[in-house]
C-alpha positions as CSV (number, residue, x, y, z in Angstrom):
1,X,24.4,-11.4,-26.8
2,X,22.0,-8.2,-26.7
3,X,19.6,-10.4,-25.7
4,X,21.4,-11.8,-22.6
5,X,22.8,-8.6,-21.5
6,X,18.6,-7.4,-21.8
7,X,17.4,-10.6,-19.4
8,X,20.3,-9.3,-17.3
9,X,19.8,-5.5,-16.6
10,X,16.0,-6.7,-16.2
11,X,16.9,-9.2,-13.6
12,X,19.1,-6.5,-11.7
13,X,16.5,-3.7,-12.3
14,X,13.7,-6.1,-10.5
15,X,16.1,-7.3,-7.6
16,X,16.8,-2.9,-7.5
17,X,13.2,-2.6,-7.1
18,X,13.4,-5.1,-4.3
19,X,16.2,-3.3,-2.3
20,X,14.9,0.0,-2.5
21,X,11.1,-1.8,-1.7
22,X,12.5,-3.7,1.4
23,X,14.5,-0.1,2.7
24,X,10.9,1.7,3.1
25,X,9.4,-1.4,4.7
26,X,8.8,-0.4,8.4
27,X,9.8,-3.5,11.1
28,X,7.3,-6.1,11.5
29,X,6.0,-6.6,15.1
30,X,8.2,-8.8,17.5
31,X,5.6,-10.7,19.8
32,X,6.5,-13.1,22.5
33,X,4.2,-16.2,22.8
34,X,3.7,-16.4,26.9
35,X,4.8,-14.1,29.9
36,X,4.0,-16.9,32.5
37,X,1.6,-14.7,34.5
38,X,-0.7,-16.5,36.6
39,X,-2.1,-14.1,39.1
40,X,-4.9,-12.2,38.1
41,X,-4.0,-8.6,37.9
42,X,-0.7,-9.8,35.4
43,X,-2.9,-11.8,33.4
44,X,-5.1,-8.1,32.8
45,X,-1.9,-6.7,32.0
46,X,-1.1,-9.1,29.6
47,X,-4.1,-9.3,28.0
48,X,-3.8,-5.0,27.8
49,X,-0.4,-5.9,26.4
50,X,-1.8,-8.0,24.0
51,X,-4.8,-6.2,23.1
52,X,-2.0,-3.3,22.2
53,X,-0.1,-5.7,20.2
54,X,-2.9,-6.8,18.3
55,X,-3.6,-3.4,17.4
56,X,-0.3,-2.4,16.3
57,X,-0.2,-4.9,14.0
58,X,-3.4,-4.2,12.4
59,X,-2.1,-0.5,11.9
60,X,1.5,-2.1,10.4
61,X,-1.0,-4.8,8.0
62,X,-3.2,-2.0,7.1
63,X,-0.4,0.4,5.9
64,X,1.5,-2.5,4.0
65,X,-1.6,-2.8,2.1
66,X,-2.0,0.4,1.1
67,X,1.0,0.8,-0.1
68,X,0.9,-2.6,-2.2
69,X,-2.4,-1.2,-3.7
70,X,-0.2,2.2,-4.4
71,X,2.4,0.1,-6.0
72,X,-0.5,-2.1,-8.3
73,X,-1.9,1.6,-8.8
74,X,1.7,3.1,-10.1
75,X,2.7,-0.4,-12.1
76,X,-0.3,-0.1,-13.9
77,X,0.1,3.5,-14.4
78,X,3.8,2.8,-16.0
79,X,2.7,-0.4,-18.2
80,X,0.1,1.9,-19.7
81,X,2.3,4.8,-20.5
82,X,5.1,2.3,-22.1
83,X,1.9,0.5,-23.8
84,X,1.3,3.5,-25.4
85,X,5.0,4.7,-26.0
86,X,5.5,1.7,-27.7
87,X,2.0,1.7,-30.1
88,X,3.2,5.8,-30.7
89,X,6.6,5.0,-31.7
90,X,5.0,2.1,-34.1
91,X,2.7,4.7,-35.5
92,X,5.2,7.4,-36.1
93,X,7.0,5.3,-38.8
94,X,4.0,6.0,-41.0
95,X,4.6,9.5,-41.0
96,X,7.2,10.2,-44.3
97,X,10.5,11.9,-42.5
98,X,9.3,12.9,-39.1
99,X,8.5,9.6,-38.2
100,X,11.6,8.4,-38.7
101,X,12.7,11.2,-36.2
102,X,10.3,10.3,-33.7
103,X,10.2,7.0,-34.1
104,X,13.5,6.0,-32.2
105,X,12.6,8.8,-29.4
106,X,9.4,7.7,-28.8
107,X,10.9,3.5,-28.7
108,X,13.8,5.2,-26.2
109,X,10.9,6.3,-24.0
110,X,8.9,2.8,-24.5
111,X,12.1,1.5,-23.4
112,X,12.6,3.6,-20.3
113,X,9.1,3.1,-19.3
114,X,9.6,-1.1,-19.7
115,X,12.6,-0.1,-17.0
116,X,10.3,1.8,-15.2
117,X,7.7,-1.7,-15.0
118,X,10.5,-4.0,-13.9
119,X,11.9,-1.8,-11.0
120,X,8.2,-1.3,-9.9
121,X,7.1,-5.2,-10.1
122,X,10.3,-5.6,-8.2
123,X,9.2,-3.0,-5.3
124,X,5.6,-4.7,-5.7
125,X,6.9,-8.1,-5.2
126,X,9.1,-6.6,-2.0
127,X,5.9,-5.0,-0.6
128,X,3.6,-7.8,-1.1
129,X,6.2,-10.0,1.0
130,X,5.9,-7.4,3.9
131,X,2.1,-6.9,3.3
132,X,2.1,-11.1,4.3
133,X,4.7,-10.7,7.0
134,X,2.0,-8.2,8.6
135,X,-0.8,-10.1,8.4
136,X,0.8,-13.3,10.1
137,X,1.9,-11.0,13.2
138,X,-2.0,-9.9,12.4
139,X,-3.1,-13.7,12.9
140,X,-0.3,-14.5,15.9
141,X,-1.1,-11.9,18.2
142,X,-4.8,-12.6,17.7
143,X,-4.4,-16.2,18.7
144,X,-1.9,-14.5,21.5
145,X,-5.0,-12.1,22.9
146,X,-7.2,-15.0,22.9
147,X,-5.2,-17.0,24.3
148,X,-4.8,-14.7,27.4
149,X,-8.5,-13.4,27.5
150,X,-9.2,-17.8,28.0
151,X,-6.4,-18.0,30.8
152,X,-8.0,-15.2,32.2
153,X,-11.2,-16.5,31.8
154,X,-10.4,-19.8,33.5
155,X,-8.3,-18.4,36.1
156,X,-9.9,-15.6,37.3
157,X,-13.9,-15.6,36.4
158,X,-14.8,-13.2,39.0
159,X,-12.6,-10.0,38.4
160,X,-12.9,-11.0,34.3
161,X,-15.6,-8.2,34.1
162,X,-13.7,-5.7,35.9
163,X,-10.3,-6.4,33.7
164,X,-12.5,-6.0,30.5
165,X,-13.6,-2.5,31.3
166,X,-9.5,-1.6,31.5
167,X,-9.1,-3.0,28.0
168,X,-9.6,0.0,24.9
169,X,-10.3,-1.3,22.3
170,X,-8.2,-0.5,18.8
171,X,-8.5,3.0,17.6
């Protein structure tokens, strides 16, 4: 029965992680596949507009990296501080009478730690979710700026040049 109601509180600890993981996750991008613009000077705009996107979601992909390699960074931190709670605890039993005093303090920290790991693979596995979420708005509004700089392209070859030099680049 201890052993069920263990798998239990480390089931709700890691879907905890989750929640608290998915509340810090900012929005990914909204992008709409095709304005209909055919005259030149929309399609520039659009292609601004899509150039803007793209670099908004490269920002939003970028941050939702870093903060699954902070969460690989602080998992790793945690299993090793449990690793060694754990080993210390173990190796306080050898010592006559204080061991046996610092033993069970040392196991309660392991044990808090072990909480620790679960909560943290629960935000890790929340943030890698988002960290894919942002690079397939990455990838579609790509495919959406290309899409638009080939319309343009076709459509308007002569003021192509001149719409270029309006489009910044990412920052």
């Amino acid at each position: 029965m201890e052993a069920f109601a263990g798998v239990v509180v480390a089931i709700v600890v890691f879907f905890f992680g989750r929640l608290i993981a998915r509340g810090q996750n900012p929005p990914t991008i909204t992008l709409n596949a095709d304005s209909g613009n055919t005259n030149c000077s929309g399609l520039c705009v659009e292609l601004r507009n899509r150039r803007s996107d793209r670099c908004v979601a490269e920002t939003a992909a970028r941050n939702a990296q870093a903060r699954v390699d902070n969460l690989s960074t602080q998992l790793k931190s945690a299993a090793m501080a449990a690793a060694i709670a754990l080993a210390a605890a173990y190796t306080a039993l050898s010592i006559p009478i204080i061991g046996l005093v610092l033993a069970p303090a040392l196991l309660a920290a392991a044990t808090v730690l072990e909480v620790v790991v679960i909560g943290l693979l629960g935000a890790l596995s929340e943030a890698e979710s988002d960290r894919q979420d942002k690079a397939n708005a990455v990838s579609f509004a790509r495919q959406l700026e290309i899409e638009t700089l080939t319309k343009l392209g076709a459509e308007c070859s002569d003021s192509l040049e001149n719409c270029l030099k309006t489009v910044p680049p990412c920052s």
